[in-house]
N, C-alpha and C positions, 0 to 999 in steps of 0.2 A: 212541454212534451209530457212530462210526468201527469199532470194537471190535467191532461187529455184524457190518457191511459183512465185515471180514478173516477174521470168525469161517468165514461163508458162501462166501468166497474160498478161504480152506484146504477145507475139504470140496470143493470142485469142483474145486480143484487137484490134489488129493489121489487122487480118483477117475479123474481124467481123465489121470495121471500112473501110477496101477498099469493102469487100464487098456492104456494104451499099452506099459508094461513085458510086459504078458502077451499082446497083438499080435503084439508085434517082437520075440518070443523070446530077449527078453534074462536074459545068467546069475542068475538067481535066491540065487547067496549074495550078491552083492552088493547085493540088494532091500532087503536090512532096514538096510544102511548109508546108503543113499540115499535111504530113509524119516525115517532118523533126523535126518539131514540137510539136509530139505524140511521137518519139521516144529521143528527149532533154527531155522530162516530165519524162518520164518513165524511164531513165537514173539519172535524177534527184532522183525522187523516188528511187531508188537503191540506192544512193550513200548515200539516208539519213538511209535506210534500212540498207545497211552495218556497217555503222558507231553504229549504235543501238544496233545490235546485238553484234559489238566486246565490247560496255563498258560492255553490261549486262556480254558477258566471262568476262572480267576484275575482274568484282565486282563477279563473282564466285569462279575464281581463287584466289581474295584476299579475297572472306571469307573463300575459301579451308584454306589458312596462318595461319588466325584466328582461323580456328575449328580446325586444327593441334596445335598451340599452346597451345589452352587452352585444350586439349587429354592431353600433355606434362604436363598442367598444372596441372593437374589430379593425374597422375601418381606419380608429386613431394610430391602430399598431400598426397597420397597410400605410396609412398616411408617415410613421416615423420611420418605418423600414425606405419607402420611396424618398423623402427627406435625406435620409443617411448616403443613398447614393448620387442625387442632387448634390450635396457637399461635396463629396467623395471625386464628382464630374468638377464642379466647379472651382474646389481645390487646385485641381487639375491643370486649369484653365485659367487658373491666377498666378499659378506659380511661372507658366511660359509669358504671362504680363510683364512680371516683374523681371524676369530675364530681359525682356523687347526694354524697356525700361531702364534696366541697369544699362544694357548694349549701348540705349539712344547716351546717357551719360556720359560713359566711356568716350565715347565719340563729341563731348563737348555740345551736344544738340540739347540744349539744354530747355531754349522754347516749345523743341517738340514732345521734351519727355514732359514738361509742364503740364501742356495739352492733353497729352494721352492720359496721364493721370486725372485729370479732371474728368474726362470722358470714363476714365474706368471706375473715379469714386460714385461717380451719377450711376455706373451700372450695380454696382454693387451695394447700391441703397436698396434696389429693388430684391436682389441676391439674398439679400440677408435680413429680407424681413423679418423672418421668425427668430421670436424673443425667447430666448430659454428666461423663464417664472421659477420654475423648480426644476428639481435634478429627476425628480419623478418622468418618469418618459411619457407614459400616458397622459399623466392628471398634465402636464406640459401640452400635449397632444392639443386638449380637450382645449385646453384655455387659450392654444394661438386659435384654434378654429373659430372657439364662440367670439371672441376678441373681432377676427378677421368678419366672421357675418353681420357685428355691429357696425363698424366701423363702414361695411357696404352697405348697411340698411340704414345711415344718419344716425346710429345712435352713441352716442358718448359715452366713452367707458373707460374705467381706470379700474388696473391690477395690481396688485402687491401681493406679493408670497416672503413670507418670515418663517423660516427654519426649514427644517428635513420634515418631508411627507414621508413616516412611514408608521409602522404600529399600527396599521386597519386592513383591514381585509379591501383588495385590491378594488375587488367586481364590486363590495359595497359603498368603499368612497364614491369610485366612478359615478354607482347610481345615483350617491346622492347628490354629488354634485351637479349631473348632468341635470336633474331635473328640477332641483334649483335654479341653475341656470336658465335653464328653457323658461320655467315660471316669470321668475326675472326680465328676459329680453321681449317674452308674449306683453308683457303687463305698459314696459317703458314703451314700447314701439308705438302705443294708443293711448300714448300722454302727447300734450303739445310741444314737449322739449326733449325726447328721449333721454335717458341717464341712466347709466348701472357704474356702479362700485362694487370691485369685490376684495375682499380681502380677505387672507389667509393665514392665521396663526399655527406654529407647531411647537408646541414645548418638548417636553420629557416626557411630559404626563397625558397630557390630551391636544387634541387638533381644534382649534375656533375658528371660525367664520364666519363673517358679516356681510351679506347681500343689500346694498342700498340701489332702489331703482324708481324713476316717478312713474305715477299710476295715473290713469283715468278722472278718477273720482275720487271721492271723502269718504264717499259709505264703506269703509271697512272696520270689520267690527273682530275678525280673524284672517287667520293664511289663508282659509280657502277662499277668503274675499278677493285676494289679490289673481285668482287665475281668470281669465277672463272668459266670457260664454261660449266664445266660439272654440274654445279649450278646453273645455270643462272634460269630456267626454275622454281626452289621452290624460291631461294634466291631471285629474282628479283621482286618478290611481296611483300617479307617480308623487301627488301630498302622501297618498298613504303609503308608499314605500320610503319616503323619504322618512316620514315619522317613526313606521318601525324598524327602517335603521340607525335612525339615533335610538331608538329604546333597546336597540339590540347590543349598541357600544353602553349603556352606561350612561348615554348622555340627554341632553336636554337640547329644546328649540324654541325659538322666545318671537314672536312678531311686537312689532311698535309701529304704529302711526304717528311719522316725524310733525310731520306740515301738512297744507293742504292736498300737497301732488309727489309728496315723497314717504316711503315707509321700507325701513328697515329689518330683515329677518335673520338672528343671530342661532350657531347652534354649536354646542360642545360635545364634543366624543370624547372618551377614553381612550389611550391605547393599552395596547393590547402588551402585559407585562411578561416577561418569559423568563425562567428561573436557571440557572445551570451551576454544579459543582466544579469548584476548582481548588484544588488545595486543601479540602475540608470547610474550607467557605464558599457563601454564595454569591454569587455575581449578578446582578436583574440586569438584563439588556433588553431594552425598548424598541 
């Protein structure tokens, strides 16, 4: 648009500028250097104009990233609030089980209560799918869902979570994680064996992460190897918010090419340290 405006600006410029040359009887060998001159300016001018206009897309396209994730993020807290009262019903509806249950005993019916109990552990396999990972409600959220749509889509996936998720900024774990994730499930889903591993470290000090998932192909030479084409266009801004929020913690992100159809993406954060007085001493709580 900008690019348009200038376009339209030089021609009137341009016009209105030999115009006036051929007015005010100015020397004419000079015209064609002052031509040349008005039209490097005005070239110039575009090229800073273009340049302007693609960061301003950029920074929309990457807050698009950003207000998609945190919809997502939305939705996980809509998903744990409806969860909670799921339990809450289903509590509910175990505890009058276990009464029908204790009753059938009391009364000696001891093949019936047998039965029902078998009938009611088979219902409760289904009840209690979801795996609490951490104590984190959302990042918990996040990883029975991605978990639950591989697991529909054939693809193989193992989690582990080690220590307390906390020390980061809420909205930028989420994102990072999320778009890790996504990278990850886009990538295995278009390999012949689908696979993702994730795993979660939390010390004192900083949060690690290890994404292993198999890939398509060999040619990867970096991370943005691994998103794949028909992704490029959402994924490829959420590489770049994943990058500068680990540069925003302090931290660092590492890609390896395991094998031929597997490739690993590691990444360290810092938390976030906070200082408080007590006593005339200091206390640091993480």
């Amino acid at each position: 648009m900008i690019k348009k405006y200038l376009n339209i600006l030089f021609y009137m410029f341009s016009f209105i500028f030999i115009y006036y040359l051929l007015v005010s009887g100015t020397n004419y060998e000079i015209l064609p250097s002052l031509l040349i001159m008005v039209i490097i300016f005005i070239d110039i001018a575009m090229y800073i104009a273009d340049e302007y206009e693609s960061s301003i897309i950029t920074e929309k396209q990457k807050a698009a990233v950003y207000l998609k994730d945190l919809e997502n993020q939305k939705e996980n807290v809509e998903a744990i609030e409806q969860r909670n009262l799921e339990t809450e019903r289903r509590n509910h509806d175990l505890k009058k089980n276990i009464r029908l249950i204790k009753d059938l005993m009391e009364k000696n019916q001891y093949g019936e209560a047998r039965e029902y109990i078998c009938k009611l552990e088979e219902k409760c396999s289904t009840y209690f799918s979801y795996r609490l990972y951490s104590k984190h409600s959302v990042i918990n959220s996040l990883l029975n869902s991605k978990i639950e749509f591989c697991q529909s889509n054939g693809v193989d996936v193992k989690c582990f979570v080690c220590g307390k998720i906390d020390g980061v900024d809420d909205v930028e774990l989420y994102c990072l994680l999320v778009n890790l994730l996504d990278n990850a499930i886009a990538a295995a889903m278009l390999s012949e064996k689908p696979y993702i591993s994730i795993f979660l470290n939390c010390s004192d000090t900083e949060i690690y992460g290890e994404f292993i998932n198999t890939i398509k192909t060999t040619e990867c030479s970096g991370f943005e190897d691994l998103i794949p084409e028909n992704n490029k266009d959402g994924h490829g801004y959420g590489l770049l918010n994943i990058c500068e929020i680990v540069k925003n913690n302090n931290g660092e992100i590492d890609f390896l090419l395991l094998d031929s159809d597997k490739v690993k993406v590691t990444f360290k954060i810092k938390k976030k340290v906070l200082t408080t007085e007590k006593n005339s001493g200091t206390i640091q709580k993480l």
